[in-house]
N, C-alpha and C positions, 0 to 999 in steps of 0.2 A: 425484572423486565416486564415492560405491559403487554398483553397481547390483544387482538381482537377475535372475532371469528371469521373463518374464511369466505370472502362474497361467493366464491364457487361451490365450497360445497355447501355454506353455511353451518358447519358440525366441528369443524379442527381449530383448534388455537392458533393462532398464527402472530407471529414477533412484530411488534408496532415500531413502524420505523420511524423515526424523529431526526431534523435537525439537532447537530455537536448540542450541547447547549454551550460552550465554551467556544467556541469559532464555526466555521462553514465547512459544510460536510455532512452526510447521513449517519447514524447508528441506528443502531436493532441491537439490542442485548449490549455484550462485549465487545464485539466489533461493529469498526467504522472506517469512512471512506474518505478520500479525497481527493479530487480530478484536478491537475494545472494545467491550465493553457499560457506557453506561453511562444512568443512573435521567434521567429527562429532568424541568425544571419544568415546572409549572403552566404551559401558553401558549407551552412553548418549541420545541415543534414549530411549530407556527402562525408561530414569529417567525423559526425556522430557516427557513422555506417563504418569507418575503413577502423573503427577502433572497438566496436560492438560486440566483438567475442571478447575481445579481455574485461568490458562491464558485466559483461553475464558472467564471469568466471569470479570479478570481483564480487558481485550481489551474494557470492555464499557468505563470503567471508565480510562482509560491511553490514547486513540483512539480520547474521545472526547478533553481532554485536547491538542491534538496536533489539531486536530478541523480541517483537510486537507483530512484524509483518508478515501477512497470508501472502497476498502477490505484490508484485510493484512492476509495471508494464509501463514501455515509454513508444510513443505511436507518432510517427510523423505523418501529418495529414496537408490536403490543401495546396498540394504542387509542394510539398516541402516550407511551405511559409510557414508555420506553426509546429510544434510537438504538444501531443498528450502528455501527463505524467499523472499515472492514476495509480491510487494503493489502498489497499483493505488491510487495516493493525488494529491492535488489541487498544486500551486504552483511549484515553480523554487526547483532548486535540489540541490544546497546548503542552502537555507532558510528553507529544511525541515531537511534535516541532522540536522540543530541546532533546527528546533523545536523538533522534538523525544530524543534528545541528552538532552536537557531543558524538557522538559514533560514526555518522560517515560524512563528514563534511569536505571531507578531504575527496573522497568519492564521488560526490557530486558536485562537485566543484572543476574535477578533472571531466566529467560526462558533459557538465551543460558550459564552461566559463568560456570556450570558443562555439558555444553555437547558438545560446540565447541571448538575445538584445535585452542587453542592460544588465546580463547577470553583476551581480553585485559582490560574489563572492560568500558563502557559507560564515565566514568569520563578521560579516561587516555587521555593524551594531544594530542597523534597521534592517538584516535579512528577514526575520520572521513578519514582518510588516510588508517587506516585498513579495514576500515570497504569499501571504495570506491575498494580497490584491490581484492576485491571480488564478483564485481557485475558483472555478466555476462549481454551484451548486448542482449537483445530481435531481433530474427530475423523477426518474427512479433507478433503485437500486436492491439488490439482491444480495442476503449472503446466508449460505446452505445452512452452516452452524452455528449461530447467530450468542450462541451460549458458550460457545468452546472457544477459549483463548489458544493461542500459539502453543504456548504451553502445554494444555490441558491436550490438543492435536499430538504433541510429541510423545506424552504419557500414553495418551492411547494407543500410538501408534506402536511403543514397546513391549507392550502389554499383549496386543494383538500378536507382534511377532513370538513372543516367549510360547504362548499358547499354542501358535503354530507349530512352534519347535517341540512343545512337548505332545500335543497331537502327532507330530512325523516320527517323533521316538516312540511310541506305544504304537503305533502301525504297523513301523519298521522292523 
């Protein structure tokens, strides 16, 4: 990872962010990003909203199978004309296209095929082509651990609790 130093304090190393170099989107280290805008139908906010808690319930189970992604937030803006669909994941930006495309296509197909104009459907031969004409580039962008994969987050995060537990047992 390159870094620079920081304009504020001019003393800290700080993660150099870069366009994909494989498609459109930011990195910094191991993580990277990708914003979709895309045209929403007629009522298709209103049908994304009455079905919203079963997508967030499905994101544990479709999120972990692609096994790459920090967040994944979807934003309806603009009186409802358009949705956001923005996500920070581990890896290169065609190897996640096929992982989501392979893991939750079924997922996203069921969230966007009644509410985005022109959805094309997840399986159709030119989705990643479609799906790539619609990403708006980040004029900037942020990510706290720029070095830490999903992965390497879950490890730590183990690690921390065991510790915890045996700090509570030698107190206790």
């Amino acid at each position: 990872m390159t870094t620079q130093k920081s304009p504020a304090t001019g003393t800290a190393e700080i993660p150099t962010v870069v366009r994909q170099p494989e498609g459109v989107g930011k990195r910094a280290g191991e993580v990277a990003e990708i914003t979709v805008l895309f045209d929403v139908k007629p009522g298709g906010a209103a049908r994304y909203r009455q079905d919203a808690a079963k997508y967030q319930a499905d994101a544990w189970y479709y999120e972990r199978l692609v096994g790459t992604v920090h967040d994944f937030r979807v934003v309806f803006i603009n009186n409802d004309t358009q949705v956001i669909a923005a996500v920070t994941y581990d890896g290169g930006f065609k190897p996640y296209l096929a992982d989501i495309i392979a893991n939750a296509a079924p997922w996203f197909d069921e969230m966007f095929a009644d509410v985005v104009e022109g959805w094309p459907g997840s399986n159709d031969p030119h989705f990643s082509e479609w799906l790539t004409s619609r990403i708006v580039e980040a004029d900037m962008w942020y990510a706290s651990n720029p070095t830490m994969t999903v992965q390497d987050t879950a490890k730590a995060q183990k690690v921390t609790q065991a510790f915890d537990m045996l700090l509570d047992a030698a107190a206790g």
